[in-house]
ZAMARGU-4260 file (C-alpha; in steps of 0.2 Angstrom, whole numbers, plus 5000, padded with zeros to 4 digits):
<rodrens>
0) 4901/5309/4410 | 4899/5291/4405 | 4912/5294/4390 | 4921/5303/4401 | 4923/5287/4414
5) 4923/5273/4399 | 4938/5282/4392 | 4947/5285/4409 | 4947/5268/4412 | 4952/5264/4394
10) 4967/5273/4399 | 4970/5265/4415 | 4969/5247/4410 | 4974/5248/4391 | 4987/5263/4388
15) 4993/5258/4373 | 4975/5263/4367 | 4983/5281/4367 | 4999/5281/4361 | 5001/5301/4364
20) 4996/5298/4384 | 4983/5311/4382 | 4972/5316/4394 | 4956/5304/4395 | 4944/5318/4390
25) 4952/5318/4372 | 4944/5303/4361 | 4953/5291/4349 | 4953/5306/4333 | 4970/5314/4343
30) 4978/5298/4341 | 4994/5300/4330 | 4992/5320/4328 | 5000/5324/4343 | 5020/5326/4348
35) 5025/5329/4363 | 5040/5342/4366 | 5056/5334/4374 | 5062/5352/4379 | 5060/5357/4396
40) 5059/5376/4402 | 5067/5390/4415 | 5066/5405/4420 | 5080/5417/4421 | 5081/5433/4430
45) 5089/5448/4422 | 5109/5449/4427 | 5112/5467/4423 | 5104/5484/4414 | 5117/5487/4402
50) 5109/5504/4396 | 5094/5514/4399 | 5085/5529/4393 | 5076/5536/4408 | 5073/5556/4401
55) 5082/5561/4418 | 5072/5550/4429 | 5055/5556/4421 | 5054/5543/4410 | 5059/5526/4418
60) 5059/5522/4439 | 5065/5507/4449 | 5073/5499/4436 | 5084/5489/4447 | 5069/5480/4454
65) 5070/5470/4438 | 5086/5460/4443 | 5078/5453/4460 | 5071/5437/4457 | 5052/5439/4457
70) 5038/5427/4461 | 5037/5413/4450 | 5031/5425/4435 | 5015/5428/4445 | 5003/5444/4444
75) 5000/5449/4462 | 4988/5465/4468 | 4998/5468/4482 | 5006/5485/4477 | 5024/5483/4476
80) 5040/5492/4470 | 5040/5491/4452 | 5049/5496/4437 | 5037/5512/4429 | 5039/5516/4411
85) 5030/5534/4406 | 5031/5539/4390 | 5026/5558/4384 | 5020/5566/4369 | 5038/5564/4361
90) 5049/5556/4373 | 5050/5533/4375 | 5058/5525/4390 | 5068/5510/4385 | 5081/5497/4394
95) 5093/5484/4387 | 5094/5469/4400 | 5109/5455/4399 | 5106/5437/4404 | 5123/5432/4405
100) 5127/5420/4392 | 5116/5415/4377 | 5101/5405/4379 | 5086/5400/4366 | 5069/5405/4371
105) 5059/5420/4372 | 5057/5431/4388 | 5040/5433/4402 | 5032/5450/4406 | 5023/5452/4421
110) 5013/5467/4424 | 5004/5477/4438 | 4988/5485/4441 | 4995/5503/4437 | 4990/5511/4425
115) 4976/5511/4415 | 4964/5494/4409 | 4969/5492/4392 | 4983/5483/4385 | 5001/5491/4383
120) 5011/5491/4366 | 5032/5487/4366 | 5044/5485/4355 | 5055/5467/4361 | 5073/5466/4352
125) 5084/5451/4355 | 5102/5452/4352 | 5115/5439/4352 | 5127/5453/4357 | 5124/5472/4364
130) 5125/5480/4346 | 5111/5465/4339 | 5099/5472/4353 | 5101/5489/4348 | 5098/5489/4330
135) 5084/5491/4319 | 5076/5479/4304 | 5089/5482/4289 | 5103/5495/4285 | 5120/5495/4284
140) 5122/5483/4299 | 5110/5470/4291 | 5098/5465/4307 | 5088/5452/4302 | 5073/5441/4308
145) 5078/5427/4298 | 5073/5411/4303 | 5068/5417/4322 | 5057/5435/4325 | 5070/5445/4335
150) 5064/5463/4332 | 5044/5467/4334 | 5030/5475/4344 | 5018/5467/4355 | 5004/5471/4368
155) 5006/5468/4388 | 4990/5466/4397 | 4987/5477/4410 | 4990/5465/4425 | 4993/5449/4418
160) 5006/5438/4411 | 5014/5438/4393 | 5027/5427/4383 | 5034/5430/4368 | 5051/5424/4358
165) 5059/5409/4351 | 5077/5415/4348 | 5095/5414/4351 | 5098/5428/4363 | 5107/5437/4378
170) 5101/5453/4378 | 5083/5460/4376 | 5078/5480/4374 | 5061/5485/4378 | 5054/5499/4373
175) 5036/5510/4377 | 5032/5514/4359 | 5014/5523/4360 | 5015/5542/4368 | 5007/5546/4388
180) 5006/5529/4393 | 5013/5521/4408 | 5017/5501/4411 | 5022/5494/4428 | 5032/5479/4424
185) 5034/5467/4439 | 5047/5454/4430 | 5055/5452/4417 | 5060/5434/4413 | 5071/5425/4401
190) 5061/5408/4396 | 5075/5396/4394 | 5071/5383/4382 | 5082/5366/4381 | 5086/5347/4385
195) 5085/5345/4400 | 5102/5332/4400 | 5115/5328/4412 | 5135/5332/4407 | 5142/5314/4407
200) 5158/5322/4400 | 5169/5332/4408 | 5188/5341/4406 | 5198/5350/4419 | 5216/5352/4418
205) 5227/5367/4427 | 5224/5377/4413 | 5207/5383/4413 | 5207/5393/4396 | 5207/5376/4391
210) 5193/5371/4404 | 5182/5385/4399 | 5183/5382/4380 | 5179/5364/4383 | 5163/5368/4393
215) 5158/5382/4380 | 5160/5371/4366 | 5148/5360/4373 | 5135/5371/4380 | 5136/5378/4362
220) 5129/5360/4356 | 5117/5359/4371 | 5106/5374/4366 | 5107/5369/4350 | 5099/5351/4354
225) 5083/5358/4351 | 5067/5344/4342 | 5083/5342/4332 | 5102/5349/4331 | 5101/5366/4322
230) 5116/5375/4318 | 5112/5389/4327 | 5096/5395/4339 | 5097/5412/4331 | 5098/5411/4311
235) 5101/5394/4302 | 5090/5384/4314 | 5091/5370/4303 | 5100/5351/4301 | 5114/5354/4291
240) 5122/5337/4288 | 5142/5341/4285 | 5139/5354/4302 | 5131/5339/4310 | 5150/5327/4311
245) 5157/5339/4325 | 5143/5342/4333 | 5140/5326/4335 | 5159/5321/4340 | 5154/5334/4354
250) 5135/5325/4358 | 5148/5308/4359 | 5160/5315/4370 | 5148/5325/4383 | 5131/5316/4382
255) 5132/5302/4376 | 5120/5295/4366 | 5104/5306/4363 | 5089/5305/4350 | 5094/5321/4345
260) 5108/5312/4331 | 5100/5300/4324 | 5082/5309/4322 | 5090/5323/4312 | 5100/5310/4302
265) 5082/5302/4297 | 5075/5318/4291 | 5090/5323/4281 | 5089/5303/4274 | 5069/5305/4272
270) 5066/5323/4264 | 5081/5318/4251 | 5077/5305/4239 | 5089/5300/4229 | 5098/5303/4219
275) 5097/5319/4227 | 5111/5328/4237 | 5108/5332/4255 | 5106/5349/4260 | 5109/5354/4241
280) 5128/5350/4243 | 5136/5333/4236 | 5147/5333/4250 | 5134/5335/4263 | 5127/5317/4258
285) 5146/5312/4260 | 5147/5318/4277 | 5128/5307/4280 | 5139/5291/4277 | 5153/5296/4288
290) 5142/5301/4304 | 5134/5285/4302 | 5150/5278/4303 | 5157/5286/4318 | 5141/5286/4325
295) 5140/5266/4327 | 5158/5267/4331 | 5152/5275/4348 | 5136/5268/4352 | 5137/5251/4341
300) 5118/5252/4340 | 5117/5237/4322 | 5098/5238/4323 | 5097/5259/4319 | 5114/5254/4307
305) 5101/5240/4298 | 5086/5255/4298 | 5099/5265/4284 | 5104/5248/4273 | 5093/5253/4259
310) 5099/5271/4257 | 5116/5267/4260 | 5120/5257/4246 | 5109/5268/4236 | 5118/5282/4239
315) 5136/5275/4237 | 5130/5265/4220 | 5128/5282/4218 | 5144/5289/4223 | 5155/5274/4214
320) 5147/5281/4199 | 5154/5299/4203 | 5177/5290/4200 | 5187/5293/4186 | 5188/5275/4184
325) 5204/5277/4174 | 5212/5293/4184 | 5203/5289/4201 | 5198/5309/4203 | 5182/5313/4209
330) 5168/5320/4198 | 5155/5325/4212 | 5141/5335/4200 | 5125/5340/4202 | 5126/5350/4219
335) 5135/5363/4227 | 5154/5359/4228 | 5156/5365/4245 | 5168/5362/4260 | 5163/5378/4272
340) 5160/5397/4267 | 5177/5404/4273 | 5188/5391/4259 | 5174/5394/4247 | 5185/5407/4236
345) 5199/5394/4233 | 5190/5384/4219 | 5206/5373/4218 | 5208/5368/4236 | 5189/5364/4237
350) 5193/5352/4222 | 5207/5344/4233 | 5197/5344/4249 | 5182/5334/4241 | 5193/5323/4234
355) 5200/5319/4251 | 5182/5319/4257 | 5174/5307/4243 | 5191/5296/4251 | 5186/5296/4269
360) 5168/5292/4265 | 5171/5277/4252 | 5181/5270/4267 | 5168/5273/4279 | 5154/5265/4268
365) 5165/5251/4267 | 5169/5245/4284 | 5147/5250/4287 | 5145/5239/4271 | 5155/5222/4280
370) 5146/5223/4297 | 5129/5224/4286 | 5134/5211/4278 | 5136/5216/4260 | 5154/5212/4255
375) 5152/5215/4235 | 5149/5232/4239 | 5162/5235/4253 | 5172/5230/4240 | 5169/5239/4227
380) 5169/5252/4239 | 5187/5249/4246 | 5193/5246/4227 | 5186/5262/4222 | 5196/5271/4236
385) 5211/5263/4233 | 5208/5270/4214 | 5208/5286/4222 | 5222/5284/4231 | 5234/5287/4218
390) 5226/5303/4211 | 5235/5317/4223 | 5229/5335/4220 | 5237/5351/4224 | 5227/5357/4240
395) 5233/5377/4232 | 5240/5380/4252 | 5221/5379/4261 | 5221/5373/4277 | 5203/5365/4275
400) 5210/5355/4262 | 5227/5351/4268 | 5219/5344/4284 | 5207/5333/4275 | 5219/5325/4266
405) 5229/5323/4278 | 5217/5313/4288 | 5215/5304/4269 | 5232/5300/4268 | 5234/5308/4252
410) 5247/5320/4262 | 5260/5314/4274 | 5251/5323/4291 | 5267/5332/4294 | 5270/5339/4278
415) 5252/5345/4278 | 5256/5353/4296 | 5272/5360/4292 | 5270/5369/4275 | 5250/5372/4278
420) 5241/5371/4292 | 5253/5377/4305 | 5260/5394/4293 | 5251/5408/4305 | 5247/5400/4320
425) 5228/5399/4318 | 5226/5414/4303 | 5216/5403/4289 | 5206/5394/4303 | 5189/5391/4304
430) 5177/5389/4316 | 5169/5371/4306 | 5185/5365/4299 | 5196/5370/4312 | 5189/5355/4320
435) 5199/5345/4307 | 5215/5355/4308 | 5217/5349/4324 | 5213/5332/4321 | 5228/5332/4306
440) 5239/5341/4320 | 5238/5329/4330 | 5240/5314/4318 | 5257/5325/4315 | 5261/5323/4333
445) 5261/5342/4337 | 5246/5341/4350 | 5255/5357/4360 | 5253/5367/4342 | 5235/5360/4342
450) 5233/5366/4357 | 5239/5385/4356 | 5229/5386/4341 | 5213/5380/4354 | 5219/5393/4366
455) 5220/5409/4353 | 5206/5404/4341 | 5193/5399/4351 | 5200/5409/4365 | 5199/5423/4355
460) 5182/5422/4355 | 5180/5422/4374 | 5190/5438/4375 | 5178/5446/4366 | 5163/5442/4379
465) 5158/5425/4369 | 5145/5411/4380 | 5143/5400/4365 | 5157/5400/4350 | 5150/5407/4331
470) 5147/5404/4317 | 5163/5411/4309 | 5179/5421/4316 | 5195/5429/4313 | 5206/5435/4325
475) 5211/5452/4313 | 5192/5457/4320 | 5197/5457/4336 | 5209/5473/4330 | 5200/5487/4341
480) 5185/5478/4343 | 5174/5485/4359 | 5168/5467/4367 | 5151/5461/4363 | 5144/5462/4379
485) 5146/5482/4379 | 5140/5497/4370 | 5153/5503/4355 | 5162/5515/4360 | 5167/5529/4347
490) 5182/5524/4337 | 5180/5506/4341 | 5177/5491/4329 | 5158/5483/4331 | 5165/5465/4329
495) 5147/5455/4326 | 5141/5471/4317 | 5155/5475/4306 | 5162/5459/4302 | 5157/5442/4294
500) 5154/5437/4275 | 5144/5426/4262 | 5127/5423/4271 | 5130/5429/4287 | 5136/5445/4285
505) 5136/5459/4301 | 5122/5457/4313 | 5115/5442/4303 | 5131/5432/4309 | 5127/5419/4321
510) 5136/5417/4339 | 5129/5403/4345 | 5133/5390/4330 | 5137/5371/4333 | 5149/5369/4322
515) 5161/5378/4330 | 5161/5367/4346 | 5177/5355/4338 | 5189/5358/4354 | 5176/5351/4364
520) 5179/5333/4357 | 5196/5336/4352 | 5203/5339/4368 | 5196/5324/4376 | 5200/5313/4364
525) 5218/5319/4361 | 5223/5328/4379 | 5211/5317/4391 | 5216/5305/4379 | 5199/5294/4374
530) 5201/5284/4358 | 5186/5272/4354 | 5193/5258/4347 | 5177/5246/4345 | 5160/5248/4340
535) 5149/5252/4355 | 5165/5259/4367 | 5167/5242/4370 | 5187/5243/4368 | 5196/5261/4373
540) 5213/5267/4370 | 5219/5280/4385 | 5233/5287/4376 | 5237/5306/4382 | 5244/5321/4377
545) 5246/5335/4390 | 5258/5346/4380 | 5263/5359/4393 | 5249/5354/4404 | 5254/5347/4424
550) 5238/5338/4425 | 5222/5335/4416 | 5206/5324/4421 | 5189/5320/4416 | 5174/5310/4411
555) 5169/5301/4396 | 5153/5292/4392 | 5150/5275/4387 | 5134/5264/4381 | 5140/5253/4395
560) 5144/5268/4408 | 5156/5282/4410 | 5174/5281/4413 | 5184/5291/4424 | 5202/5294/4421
565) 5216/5306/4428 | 5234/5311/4422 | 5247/5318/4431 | 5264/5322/4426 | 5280/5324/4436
570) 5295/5334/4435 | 5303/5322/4423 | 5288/5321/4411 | 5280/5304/4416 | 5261/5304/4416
575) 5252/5295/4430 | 5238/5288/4424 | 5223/5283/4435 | 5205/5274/4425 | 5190/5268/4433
580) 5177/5261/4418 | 5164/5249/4419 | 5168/5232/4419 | 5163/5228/4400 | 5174/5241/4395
585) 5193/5235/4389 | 5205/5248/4393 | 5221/5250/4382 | 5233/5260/4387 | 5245/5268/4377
590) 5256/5280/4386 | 5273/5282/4372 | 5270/5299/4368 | 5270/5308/4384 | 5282/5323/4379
595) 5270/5329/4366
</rodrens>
């Protein structure tokens, strides 16, 4: 008891003593082995039974009672209406539930007294759609529990409280696997795990495709803000550092700043020694050099920009070595010549695209290179990429490619536009580049193009039942596809089942991946209008483009605050603009190109 009081007062009077905030009970060996989880949790009630095998009635009663909110997930020995689960010799109930949109977590069982005093055995199966839920392990449809456990059995106490799951999900089948038992089951709960982080950003205009892809885009980001940014809460739950840039152009554009970016930055920077490429891929180190770039463009933070000075010229002494010094080409060896899996069959493209990439990021490295103060490098940095200025590959007609040099200004924007990127409308798109199409769209001026591309491709993905955008699509899937919130009906396609390629083939394929989430900051940079200008947002540009839109408005946040802002346009096409922003933000606006 002594100890106990000695080290209660400890904590009271000297808290840095205990760095984790421990309990006063736990002595000074937990120090430093102790992290605390910055993820909150909820509970979600069941929206809908989607199917059910009840053997007629016999084998599963009161199913509906699951969709009533229950009590907090607490066993109770009152005897109420419950959902009963009987099994015979040869016969299993089972139900598929759906939580309306995609969360990451697990779910909460909550039993009765029925039955008999030992513990129950299910079978759980997550899915990201309908058809994921109803697969088994393996086969032609290629279920998987990469990564996260989403298909396995588990015992329910007999009146008690079990959790299990830590998935990306939105439909969960249960199953009675063992013959004659019975289970009562009071609640079933989805346990939604996530930051629990306000929207500073907003877009609503009077088109609300457009309003419902922007807020998809970043709830897509938001679940996956986990410890740190994965690319998906299902499979690939890991920090990729090129998937990292738009996700976080969308963390800018709707959070703000958040621990989340620059955590996963150091563990990329601190399990990568160099001269080691980043994820395996050499251009996955160059995408670490221009995140850092746009990152301190937005939040201006020189002290975590000083924290990387050491790597960064490491790592572009090492990319300078990596020129043609005579013909200014790129020579990038050693890893995985990679843009993204879709453009990964056009060797020649890629070749182009890293070109344009190795341009972008010498660039970058030299303007982070003069604010840290080292000039000799910035310049050889800036002389490197003028070098490499003057060697103009063929991009072979990919987009990917096209668009990145484009924004290189290897390629005049328009030409890229008008003989690549725009053939098709949208086919050749992908879900992480597609980001970077419309950014070289709209450097071309044709924001309305940009913006019917936003509305089919990622709309696309909507009209097939999508709550978070995936890892990859094409709208030929959509070709008599059943939905993938509904069972498949004979004759139809299985779009997440019979679909997808490379390493996220059928059912393995994600739907809930943040690299997809490029609308999201493109449409309020370009159609709201938000152009930072000055490290920190302490200068802005409000410079819209409503294409066919009547109106559009919307928040944006700064280090300094948020800034509101609203357009209108008349009959004529002149835009009203309205902007409230805190008082150490400079507004600039820049209203010439209103008919676009």
């Amino acid at each position: 008891m002594k100890k106990i009081i000695i080290l209660f007062l400890t904590l009271y009077f000297c808290p840095d003593t205990f760095s984790q905030n421990l309990p006063p009970v736990f002595g000074e060996e937990y120090a430093g082995k102790v992290f605390h989880d910055s993820r909150v949790r909820s509970y979600l009630t069941p929206q809908r039974i989607v199917w059910k095998h009840d053997g007629g009635g016999q084998l599963l009663t009161s199913p509906e009672g699951l969709l009533a909110k229950g009590n907090n997930g607490q066993s109770e020995l009152v005897d109420k209406q419950t959902c009963i689960m009987r099994s015979s010799d040869n016969d299993f109930p089972a139900i598929l539930l759906d939580f309306g949109r995609e969360i990451q977590g697990g779910i909460q069982l909550v039993t009765t007294a029925a039955g008999k005093q030992t513990p129950v055995k299910i079978r759980v199966r997550f899915g990201e759609s309908v058809s994921e839920a109803m697969s088994d392990i393996g086969g032609a449809q290629g279920a998987t529990n990469d990564h996260a456990m989403r298909d396995f059995t588990m015992e329910l106490p007999w009146l008690g409280v079990a959790e299990i799951g830590n998935s990306g999900f939105r439909f969960v089948r249960i199953d009675l696997v063992e013959p004659n038992t019975l289970l009562s089951l009071k609640e079933i709960n989805a346990v939604f795990t996530y930051r629990d982080i306000p929207y500073l950003g907003s877009f609503r205009s009077n088109d609300e495709r457009l309003n419902q892809i922007w807020m998809t885009g970043a709830y897509t980001v938001h679940l996956n803000m986990q410890e740190y940014i994965w690319d998906g809460i299902k499979r690939d739950r890991l920090v990729w550092l090129g998937d990292l840039h738009p996700e976080m152009m969308t963390v800018n554009t709707v959070f703000g700043y958040n621990d989340v970016i620059p955590r996963s930055l150091d563990l990329a920077r601190d399990i990568t020694p160099l001269p080691g490429w980043m994820n395996g891929m050499c251009s996955y180190s160059l995408w670490w050099v221009i995140i850092h770039h746009d990152w301190y463009l937005y939040h201006g933070n020189l002290a975590y920009l000083k924290e990387q000075r050491n790597y960064l010229a490491g790592l572009l002494n090492l990319l300078l070595t990596k020129v043609d010094n005579a013909t200014g080409k790129e020579k990038l060896d050693g890893g995985g010549r990679f843009l993204d899996w879709p453009s990964s069959p056009n060797e020649q493209g890629v070749n182009a695209g890293l070109q344009a990439l190795m341009l972008i990021t010498l660039r970058a490295g030299a303007e982070l290179c003069s604010i840290l103060g080292d000039e000799q490098l910035a310049s050889r940095c800036s002389q490197t990429a003028i070098l490499m200025q003057q060697y103009v590959p063929d991009h072979n007609h990919l987009k990917q490619a096209a668009a990145l040099m484009a924004l290189a200004d290897l390629l005049p924007a328009t030409k890229a536009n008008d003989e690549v990127i725009s053939t098709g409308g949208p086919k050749g798109f992908s879900t992480f580049y597609g980001y970077y199409m419309l950014e070289a769209q709209a450097k071309a001026g044709e924001y309305k193009a940009a913006m019917d591309n936003i509305r089919q491709y990622w709309g696309g993905m909507l009209d097939m039942g999508a709550t978070t955008f995936w890892e990859d699509f094409d709208l030929d899937w959509t070709d008599n596809a059943a939905r993938i919130d509904e069972l498949v009906p004979p004759g139809k396609k299985d779009i997440h089942a019979d679909y997808g390629a490379y390493c996220y083939k059928n059912l393995r394929h994600s739907l809930c991946h943040g690299w997809a989430s490029g609308p999201t900051a493109w449409l309020s940079r370009h159609v709201l209008g938000v152009q930072v200008i000055e490290p920190g947002c302490k200068k802005i540009r409000i410079e819209p483009h409503l294409g066919d839109l009547q109106w559009v408005e919307g928040t944006f946040p700064t280090p300094h605050g948020v800034i509101r802002i609203k357009h209108t346009k008349d009959a004529n096409g002149k835009i009203t603009t309205d902007v409230k922003a805190p008082k150490s933000v400079k507004i600039v606006k820049n209203l010439s190109n209103i008919a676009n």
